[in-house]
Structure formats: C-alpha cells, structure tokens
N, C-alpha and C positions, 0 to 999 in steps of 0.2 A: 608755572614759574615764569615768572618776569624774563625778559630780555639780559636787563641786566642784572639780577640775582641770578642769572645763569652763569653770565659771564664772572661775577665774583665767586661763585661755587668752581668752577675752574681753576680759576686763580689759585686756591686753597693747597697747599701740599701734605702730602700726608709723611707719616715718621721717617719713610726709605727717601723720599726726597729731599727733605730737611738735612737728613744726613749727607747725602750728597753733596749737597750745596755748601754746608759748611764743615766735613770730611777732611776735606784739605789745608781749612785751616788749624780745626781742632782734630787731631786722630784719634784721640781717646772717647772722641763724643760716639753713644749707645742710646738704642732705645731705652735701654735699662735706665740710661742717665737722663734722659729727656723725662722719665716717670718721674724720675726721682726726682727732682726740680720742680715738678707739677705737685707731686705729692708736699717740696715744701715750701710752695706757694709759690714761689718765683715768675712762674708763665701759667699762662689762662687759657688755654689750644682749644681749639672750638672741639664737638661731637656730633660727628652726624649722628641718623637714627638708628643706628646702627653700633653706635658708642665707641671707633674712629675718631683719633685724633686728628683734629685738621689745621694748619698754619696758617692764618695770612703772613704778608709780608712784616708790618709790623710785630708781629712773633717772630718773627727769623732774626728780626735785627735785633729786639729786644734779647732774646736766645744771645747773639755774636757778643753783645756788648758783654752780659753776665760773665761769658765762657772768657772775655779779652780781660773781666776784672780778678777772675781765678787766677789764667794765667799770666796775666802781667804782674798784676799787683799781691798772690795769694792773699787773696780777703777770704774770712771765711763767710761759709751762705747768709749767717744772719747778720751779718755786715751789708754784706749785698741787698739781702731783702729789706733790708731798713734805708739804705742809700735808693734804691728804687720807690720805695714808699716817696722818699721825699722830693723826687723828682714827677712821680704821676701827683704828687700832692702839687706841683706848679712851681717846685722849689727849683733852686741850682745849686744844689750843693757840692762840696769838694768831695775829689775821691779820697777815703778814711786811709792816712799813712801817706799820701801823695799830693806834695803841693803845684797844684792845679785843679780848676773849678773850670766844671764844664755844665754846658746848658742844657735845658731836657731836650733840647732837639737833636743833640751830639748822639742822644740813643739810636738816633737812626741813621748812622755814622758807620761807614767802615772799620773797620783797622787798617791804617796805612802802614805799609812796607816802604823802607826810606835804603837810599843805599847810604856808602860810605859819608860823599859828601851834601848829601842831602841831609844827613844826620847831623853834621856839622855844622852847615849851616842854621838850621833847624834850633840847633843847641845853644847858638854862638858862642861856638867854641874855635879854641885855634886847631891846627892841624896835630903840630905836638900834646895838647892835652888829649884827643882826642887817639893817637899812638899811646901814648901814657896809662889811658884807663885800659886800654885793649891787652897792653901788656902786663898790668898790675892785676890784669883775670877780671875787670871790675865790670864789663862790659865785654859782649861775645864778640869773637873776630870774625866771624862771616858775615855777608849781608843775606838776606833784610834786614835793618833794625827795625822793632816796633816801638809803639809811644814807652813802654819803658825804660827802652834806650834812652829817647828824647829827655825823658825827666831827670833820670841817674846823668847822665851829660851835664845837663842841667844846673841839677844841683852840686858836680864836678866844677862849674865854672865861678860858681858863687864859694864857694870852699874855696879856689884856690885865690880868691881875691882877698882872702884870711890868711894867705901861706900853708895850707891844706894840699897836698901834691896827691894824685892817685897812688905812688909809692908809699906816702902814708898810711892807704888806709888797703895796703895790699893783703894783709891778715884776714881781711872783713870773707875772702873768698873762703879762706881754710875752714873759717869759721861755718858761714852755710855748710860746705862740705857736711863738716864733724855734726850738725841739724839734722842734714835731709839723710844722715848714714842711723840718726838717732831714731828719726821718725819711722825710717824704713825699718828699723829692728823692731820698733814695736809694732807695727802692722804686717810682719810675716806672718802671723795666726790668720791675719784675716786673708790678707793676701793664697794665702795655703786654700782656700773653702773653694769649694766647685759651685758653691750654688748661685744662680740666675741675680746678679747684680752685686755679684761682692765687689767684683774688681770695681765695679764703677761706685761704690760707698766705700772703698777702701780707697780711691784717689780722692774722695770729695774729703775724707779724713784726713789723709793727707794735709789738706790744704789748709782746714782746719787748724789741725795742729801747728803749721809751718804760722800761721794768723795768731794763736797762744802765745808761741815763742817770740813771734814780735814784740806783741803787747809787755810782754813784760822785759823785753830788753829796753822797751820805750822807756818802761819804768826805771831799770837799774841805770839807765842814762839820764833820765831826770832827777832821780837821787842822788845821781856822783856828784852834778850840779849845782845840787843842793837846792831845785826847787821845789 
C-alpha cells in the first residue's frame, strides 16, 4: 500500500466514530439508522475486506446534511433521495416546502447555530417581530437557532409586510401539537416492538408521516385559494 492510500485508509471512520462526531448533534442517530439509510440508498459508506462500513469525510457531511433535512424541514427519505439525486446530478435545486435554494456545495456545509441576535439579524427582522414569533410558540425560545429558524423568521417578515402578525398565526402551534400527538398514537404498536431497529424505523416513520400531513395541508391551502 501506497503512502498515501495509507494515509486515506486512516482517514476512513468506521460506525462508532461517525456516531461520535455527529451524536451531539443528532441523538437519535444509530447504527441501526445509519443501515437503514444505506439500505435506502441515501449514502454509499465504503467496505473493507472484511465487510465494515467505512466513512470518508465527504459521507459524514453528506450523512449531517440528510439528518439537518429530517430534522429541520421533516422531508420524508424519498423527498431527500430525489433532492440528493439532483444535486450529485450537478443541479441546485430548492429544499421541497422551503424557500431557499442552495448549492451542491452547501452539502459539505455545517449546520450553523446562530444565537438570538444573530438570528435576527440573519432574518432581517426587527427585535419585536422576532419577541412576537417567540411568544406566539412560532419559533423555540432558547438559543441555538438553526437554518429553520432562519427561514420561518424569514418568511415572518415577508407576511408581516401583508399585515400577517405572528399572533395571527399563533393556532399553527396547537395545530402541530394535535399532528405529532396523532402520529404518535399511530406508532405506539411500533414504538411497543423490542426488536433491533424498530425505534430507529419508527422515527424515520415519523417523519414520513409528519411530510404526508404537509403535502396535503399544501393541498387544502391551495384549494381554499382556489388554485
């Protein structure tokens, strides 16, 4: 072996480091779930000879970004694996439900953690709209924000240039609420099972379904409209 095919066999981490590394930002990530992602199609993790999953970097981050569009944006996986298709395809496409369009080089991109008036600024918003969504439940009160902060802000500031107030749309919370209490009841059967990767196929379901319920509030929003 070469010099440097040493030095990149090195480099390589295997599933217990992977987790590590990015543990603290996702706590629910498992090997069970890292399979499960392989198994549908999402990442491509090398094999030694030995049949050991192995990471370069570019797999960590590729891994960060998917795990940041679960949890920011609840896309379900084939939302994602078709949003990835068209970014290795050389596209830039928009993330599905969120206006902003990022580049395929953004994949190899953190997730920033912004505080209060970084957010703010970030959003260009004023201080009071940015009070306002915190208190209308619309946005979390602690810091860090993440980009979904950024967006929902965002799109807070473009509403209220419509007369759109975060007190307006203070309902939208109960709302999820009365969702993620629906979704949970139908996955207590699964949630119940002892066996090797429920719990991580019962969050990936989750998410799925919370990604259904959108699509089709999209719909009954675009048919109140009448488009």
């Amino acid at each position: 072996m070469s010099a440097q095919a040493a030095r990149k066999a090195a480099a390589l981490l295997s599933i217990g480091q992977v987790l590590a590394k990015l543990g603290p930002e996702f706590p629910d990530l498992s090997p069970s779930k890292l399979r499960f992602l392989e198994d549908q199609g999402l990442i491509s993790p090398q094999r030694t000879p030995s049949g050991y999953r192995k990471f370069d970097a570019a797999d960590v981050e590729r891994l960060r970004y998917i795990l940041t569009l679960q949890r920011d944006h609840y896309l379900p996986l084939k939302v994602i694996l078709s949003h990835l298709d068209d970014i290795d395809a050389g596209r830039s496409p928009q993330i599905p439900g969120a206006n902003v369009r990022l580049e395929a080089p953004s994949i190899l991109g953190s997730e920033r953690r912004l505080s209060r008036s970084e957010l703010q600024a970030e959003a260009g918003a004023s201080k009071q709209l940015l009070a306002d969504a915190i208190s209308a439940q619309l946005l979390p009160g602690a810091e860090p924000f993440g980009e979904a902060a950024v967006q929902a802000l965002r799109s807070l500031v473009e509403l209220q240039r419509f007369g759109i107030e975060p007190r307006h749309l203070r309902g939208m919370r109960q709302s999820a609420q009365r969702e993620a209490a629906l979704i949970e009841s139908a996955l207590k059967p699964m949630r119940g099972r002892r066996e090797t990767g429920s719990q991580a196929k019962a969050a990936e379901t989750a998410r799925d379904l919370a990604g259904q319920i959108q699509a089709v509030r999209d719909l009954l929003t675009r048919d109140a409209l009448g488009e």
